[in-house]
N, C-alpha and C positions, 0 to 999 in steps of 0.2 A: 473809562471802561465802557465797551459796548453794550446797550442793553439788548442786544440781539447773541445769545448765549450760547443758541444752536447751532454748529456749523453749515446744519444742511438749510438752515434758513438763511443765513449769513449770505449763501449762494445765490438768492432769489432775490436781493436787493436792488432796486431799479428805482428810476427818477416816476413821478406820479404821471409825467404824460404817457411814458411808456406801462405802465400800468394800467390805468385807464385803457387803455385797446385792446384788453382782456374784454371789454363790455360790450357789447353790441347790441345792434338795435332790437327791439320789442323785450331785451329782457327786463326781467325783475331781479331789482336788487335791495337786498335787506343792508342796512347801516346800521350803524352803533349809535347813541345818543340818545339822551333822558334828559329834559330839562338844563338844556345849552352845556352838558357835562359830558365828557368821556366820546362825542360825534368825532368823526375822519374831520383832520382840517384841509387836508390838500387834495386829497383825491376828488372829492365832490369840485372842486372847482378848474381842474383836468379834464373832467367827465365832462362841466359845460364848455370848454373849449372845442374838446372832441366833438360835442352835438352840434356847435354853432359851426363848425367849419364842415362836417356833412350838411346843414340845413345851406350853409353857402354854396355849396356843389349842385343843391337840386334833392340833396338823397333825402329819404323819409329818417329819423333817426327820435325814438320817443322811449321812455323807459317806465317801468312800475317803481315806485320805491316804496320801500317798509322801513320804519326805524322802530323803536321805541317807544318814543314820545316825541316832543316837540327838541328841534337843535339847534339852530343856529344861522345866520345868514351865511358862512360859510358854506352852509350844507343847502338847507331850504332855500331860501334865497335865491342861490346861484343858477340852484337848477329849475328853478320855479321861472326865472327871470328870461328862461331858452324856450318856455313853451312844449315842452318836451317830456313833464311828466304829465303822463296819461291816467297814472293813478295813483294813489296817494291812501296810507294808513298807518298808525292807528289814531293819531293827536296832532296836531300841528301850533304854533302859534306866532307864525312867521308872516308880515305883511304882505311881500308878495306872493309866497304859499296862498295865504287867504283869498288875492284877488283873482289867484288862476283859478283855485275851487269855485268864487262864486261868478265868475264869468262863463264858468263852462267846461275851462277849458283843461282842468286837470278832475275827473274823476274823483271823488273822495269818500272810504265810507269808515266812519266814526265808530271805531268797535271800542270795546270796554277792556282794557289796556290786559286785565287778565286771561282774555281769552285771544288776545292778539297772535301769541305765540305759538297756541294749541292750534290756532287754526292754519297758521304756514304749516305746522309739520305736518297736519293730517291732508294739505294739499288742496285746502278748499281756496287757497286765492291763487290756485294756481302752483306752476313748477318756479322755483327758487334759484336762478341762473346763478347770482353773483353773491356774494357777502362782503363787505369790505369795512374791519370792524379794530376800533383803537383799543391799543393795550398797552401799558408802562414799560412790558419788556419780556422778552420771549428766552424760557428758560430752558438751560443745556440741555433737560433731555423733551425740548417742545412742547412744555405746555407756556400758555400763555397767562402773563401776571394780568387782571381787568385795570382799567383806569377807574375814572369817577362816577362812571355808571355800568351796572349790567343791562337791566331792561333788556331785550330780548336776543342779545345774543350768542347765549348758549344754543336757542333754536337755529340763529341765522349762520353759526358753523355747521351746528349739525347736516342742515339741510341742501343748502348750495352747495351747487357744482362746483365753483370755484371760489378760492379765499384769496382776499387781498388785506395785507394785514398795514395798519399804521402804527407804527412803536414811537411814540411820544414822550420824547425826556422830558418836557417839561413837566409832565404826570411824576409826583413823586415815586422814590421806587421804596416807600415805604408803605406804601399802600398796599404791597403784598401782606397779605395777611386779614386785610379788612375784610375779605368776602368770600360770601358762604356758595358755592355751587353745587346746587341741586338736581341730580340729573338721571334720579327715577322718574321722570312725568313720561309716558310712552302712550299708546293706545289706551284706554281704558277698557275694563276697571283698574285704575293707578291703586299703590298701596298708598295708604296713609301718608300725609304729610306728618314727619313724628316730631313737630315742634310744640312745643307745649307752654313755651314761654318766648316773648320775643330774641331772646338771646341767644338761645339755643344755638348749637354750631351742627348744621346735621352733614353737610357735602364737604367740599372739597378748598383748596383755597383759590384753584386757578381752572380757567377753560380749557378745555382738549379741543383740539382739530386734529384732522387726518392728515397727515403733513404733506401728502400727495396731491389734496385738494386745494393746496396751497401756491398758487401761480406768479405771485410779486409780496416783496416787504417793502416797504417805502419808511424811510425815519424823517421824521417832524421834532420840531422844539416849538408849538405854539400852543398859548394858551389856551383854555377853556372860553367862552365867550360869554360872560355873567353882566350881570345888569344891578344895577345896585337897588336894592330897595329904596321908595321913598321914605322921607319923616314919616311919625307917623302920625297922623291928624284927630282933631276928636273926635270925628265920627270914629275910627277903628278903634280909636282908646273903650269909645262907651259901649262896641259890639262888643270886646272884648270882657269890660266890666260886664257884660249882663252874661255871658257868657260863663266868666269862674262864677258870678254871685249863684249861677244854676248847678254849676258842679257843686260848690259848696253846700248847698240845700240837698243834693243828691246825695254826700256823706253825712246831713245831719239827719236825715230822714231813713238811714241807713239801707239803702240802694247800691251804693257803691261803698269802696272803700275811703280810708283818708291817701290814699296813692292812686285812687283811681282805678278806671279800669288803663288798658293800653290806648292813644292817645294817636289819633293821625289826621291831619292836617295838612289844606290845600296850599299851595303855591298862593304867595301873595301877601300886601300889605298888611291888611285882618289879618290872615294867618299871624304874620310875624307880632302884630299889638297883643295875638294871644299868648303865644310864648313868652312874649316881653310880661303880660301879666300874670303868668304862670311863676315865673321868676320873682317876681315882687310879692307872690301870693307867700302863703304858710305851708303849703303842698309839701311832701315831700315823696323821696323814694318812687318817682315817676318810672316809665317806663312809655316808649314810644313802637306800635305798629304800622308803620306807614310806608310814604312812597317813596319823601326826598326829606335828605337831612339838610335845612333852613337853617339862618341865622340864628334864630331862637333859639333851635336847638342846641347848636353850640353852646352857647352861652349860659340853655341850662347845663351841660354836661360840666363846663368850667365851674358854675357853682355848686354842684354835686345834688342839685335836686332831680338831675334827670340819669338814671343806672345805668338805661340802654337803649339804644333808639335802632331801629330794622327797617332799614329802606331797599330801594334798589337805584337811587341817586343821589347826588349831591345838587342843591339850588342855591348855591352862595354867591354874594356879592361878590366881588373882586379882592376888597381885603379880606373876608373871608375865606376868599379859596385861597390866597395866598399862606393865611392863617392854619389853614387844612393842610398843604403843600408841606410846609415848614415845621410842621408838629403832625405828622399822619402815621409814626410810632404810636403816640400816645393817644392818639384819637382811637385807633382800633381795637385799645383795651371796652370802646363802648359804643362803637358802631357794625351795625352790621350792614352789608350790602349783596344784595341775594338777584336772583332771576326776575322779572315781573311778575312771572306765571306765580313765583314761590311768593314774595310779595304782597301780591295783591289776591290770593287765593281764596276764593269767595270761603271755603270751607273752615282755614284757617283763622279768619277775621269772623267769623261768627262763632267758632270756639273758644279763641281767646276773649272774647269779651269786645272788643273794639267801641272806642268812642268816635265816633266820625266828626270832623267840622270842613264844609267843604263850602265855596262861594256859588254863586248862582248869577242869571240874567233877571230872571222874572220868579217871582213865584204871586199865585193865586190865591185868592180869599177860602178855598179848601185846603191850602198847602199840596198844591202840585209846582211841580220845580221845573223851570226851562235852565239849563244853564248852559246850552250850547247855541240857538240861532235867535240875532238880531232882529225882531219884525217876523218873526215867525220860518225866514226866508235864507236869512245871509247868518254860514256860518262865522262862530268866532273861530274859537280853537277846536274847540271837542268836548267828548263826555270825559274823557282820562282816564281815571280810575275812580271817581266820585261815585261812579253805578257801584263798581265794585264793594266798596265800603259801606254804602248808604243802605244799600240793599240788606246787607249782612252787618251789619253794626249794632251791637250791643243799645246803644244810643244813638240814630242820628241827628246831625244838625247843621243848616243852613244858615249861613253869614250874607247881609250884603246890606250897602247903605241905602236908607227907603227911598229916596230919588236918584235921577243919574241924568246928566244933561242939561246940570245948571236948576235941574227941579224941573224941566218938562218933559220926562220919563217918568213912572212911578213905578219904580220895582214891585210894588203890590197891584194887584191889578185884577180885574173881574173872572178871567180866564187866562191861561196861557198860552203864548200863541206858538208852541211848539213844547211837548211834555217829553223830559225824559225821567225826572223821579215821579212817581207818583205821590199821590194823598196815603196810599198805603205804605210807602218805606219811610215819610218824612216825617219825625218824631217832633222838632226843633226847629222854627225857624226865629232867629236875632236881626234885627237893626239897630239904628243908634237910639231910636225910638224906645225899644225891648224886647221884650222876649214872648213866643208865644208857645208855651210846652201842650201841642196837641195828640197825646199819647191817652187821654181817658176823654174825648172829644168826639163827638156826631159831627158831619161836615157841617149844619146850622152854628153847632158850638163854636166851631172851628176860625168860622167867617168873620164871628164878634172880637175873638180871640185876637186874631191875624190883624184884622181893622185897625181894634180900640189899643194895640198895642204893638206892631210893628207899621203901620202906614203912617206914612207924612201926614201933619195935620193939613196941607194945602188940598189933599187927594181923597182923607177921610170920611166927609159928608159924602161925596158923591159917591163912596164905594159903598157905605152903608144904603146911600139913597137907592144903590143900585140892588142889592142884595133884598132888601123891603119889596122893591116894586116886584124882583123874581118871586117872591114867597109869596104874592097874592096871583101871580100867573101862571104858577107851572106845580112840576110835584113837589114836595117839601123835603124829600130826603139830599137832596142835593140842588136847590134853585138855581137855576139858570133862565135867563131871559136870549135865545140864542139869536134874536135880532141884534142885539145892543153887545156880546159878551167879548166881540171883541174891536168895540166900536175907537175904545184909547186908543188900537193898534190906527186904526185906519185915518183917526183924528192926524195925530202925530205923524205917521205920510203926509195928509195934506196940509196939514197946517203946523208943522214942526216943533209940537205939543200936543200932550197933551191931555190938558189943562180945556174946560170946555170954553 
């Protein structure tokens, strides 16, 4: 049976190259995709045939793109590899993506995944030419069932001129049902987000478009493009132990409950050793606010310590998403999958309570957080949603192992050489080392804290050494010696450590 239900859409069905010539040059086009889930498979790589065979002609042909979040080499990749995207937002975390942002050659600016959405529709990046966004299957009277992600678009229909839809059988079509559409966010003042618990079901099950602004459907049967987690190593095992041993202490000190508050959690290895230790813990009656539903979670949802878990994607490995695929009935008795904007809602996440655990690049002997550029210079991925959460989190807290580069990086370090969390939103930061809770801390306190218990013993003397020498040369509420503060960075340029 078709998953294409709608007659008048039925009508609009074309091959992706003839699709793709709906796009032209200088426009902007927004895409579907959140963490390699739910992205267009075919049309993105149409689109870079089309650029590459005007760039063979002579012609100028360059385009904006929006997605989500980060997709997939299908998507990133393809078009990154034409030299043709001019600009780039809100996340990315695709190699070649990466090297066109830091060579020049593709524009990028790194917004805070909640406000991604609000700002196409109010027009600040500009007019919205194309949308071209995957869905499981387009229902008889036209709305559309979402895949594995929403992320943003409900905006990227609303707003584009034109729609190019991919209907994806391989997308279970059980996944109707899973997700929650939200679609009072307009101009401000917005009314209340009226969620009050992560489970809550406030919108709809499925996205609208105009069926006019509708100009090709194209049908696909490929998968998702996931990446398997690694083992998981002791370093992640022990951020993770120091990790519950701190939640634990926050219900016996009666700060939180014994469930917790809601519980959201970065993409990544850490991420998953804490779930996996959430799961071996004594916890119960969890509940999750976040962005992507992880292995972990899964697995707490199979053992019934986790209720309900509120993303706006799926980050599964391969047998997991197959896992998803093949039981996506009974998964959405306890998943939800909403908008970004609804999400990642700075408002909502600091109502409900939110516990944040998000990774990092660098953080500083105050607990300032880099978690987006290498060397102060070269982006990685992005901020994500990390602002979002960190900022507004009931608790936050920073993961990361205290060296990186064989030991000649030292994730802790005198200053940071590019800030996106501050010393004011960072409550928590973890290494394998331990833990450093600086919520009732002066930045002096803060320093000994960070040192004497998250830095490498290899890195330690000299961060202390350094922090000493500032407190006899400058003011004391915050020591800095700004000759030296970011001397690691410029060692490790020349000398590929370091290590002095």
């Amino acid at each position: 049976m078709s998953r294409i239900r709608s007659p008048k859409f039925q009508a609009k069905v074309m091959s992706a190259a003839d699709a793709a010539a709906f796009i032209n040059n200088g426009d902007n086009v927004g895409v579907s995709g959140f963490t390699g889930a739910g992205y267009p498979k075919v049309l993105p790589g149409a689109l870079a045939d089309r650029i590459k065979a005007a760039h063979a002609r002579g012609e100028e042909f360059s385009i904006g793109l929006f997605t989500g979040a980060s997709t997939a080499p299908e998507l990133d990749g393809v078009l990154a590899e034409t030299g043709a995207i001019k600009f780039r937002m809100p996340y990315q975390s695709d190699p070649s993506m990466r090297s066109a942002i830091n060579t020049g050659v593709t524009g990028y600016s790194d917004i805070h995944l909640s406000h991604s959405g609000p700002q196409v529709r109010h027009g600040f990046l500009g007019e919205l030419n194309v949308a071209i966004i995957e869905v499981t299957a387009i229902t008889e009277d036209g709305e559309l069932v979402p895949s594995s992600s929403v992320g943003n678009n409900n905006v990227y229909l609303e707003c584009a001129d034109k729609v190019i839809l991919e209907v994806n059988s391989w997308q279970s079509e059980d996944l109707e049902g899973m997700h929650d559409i939200y679609y009072d966010m307009t101009t401000p003042p917005n009314h209340p987000i009226p969620i009050m618990s992560p489970g809550d079901r406030i919108g709809g099950m499925n996205l609208r478009v105009d069926p006019d602004k509708v100009v090709a459907v194209v049908e696909t049967d490929d998968a998702d493009r996931n990446t398997p987690f690694k083992p998981l190593d002791e370093d992640s095992k022990a951020i993770a132990g120091h990790f519950l041993d701190f939640l634990k202490n926050e219900v016996k000190q009666g700060r939180i409950p014994k469930s917790l508050m809601p519980l959201q959690s970065g993409v990544g290895n850490i991420a998953n050793a804490v779930l996996a230790g959430l799961l071996e813990s004594d916890l119960e009656n969890l509940v999750s606010l976040t962005e992507v539903i992880q292995d972990g979670m899964v697995d707490l949802i199979d053992s019934g310590k986790l209720k309900v878990a509120s993303a706006t994607a799926f980050s599964l490995s391969p047998e997991y998403a197959v896992k998803m695929n093949d039981n996506a009935a009974h998964y959405r008795k306890y998943i939800v999958l909403r908008p970004q904007e609804v999400s990642n809602n700075p408002e909502v996440i600091r109502r409900l309570g939110a516990i944040s655990c998000n990774g990092l690049i660098e953080a500083d002997i105050y607990g300032n957080v880099n978690s987006t550029h290498v060397m102060g210079t070269k982006m990685q991925n992005g901020i994500g949603g990390s602002g979002d959460f960190t900022r507004n989190a009931f608790i936050s807290c920073f993961v990361t192992p205290s060296v990186a580069k064989g030991g000649d990086i030292s994730c802790i370090v005198p200053m940071v050489s590019h800030h996106d969390h501050t010393e004011h939103d960072v409550m928590v930061i973890i290494t394998e080392q331990g833990l450093a809770d600086l919520r009732h801390l002066s930045p002096r306190q803060r320093s000994r804290a960070i040192i004497n218990n998250c830095a490498h013993p290899d890195y330690r003397d000299a961060l202390l050494d350094y922090v000493e020498r500032a407190e006899k040369s400058s003011a004391l509420h915050t020591p800095h010696d700004l000759r030296e503060a970011l001397s690691w960075h410029v060692r490790f340029l020349e000398t590929g450590t370091m290590k002095a």
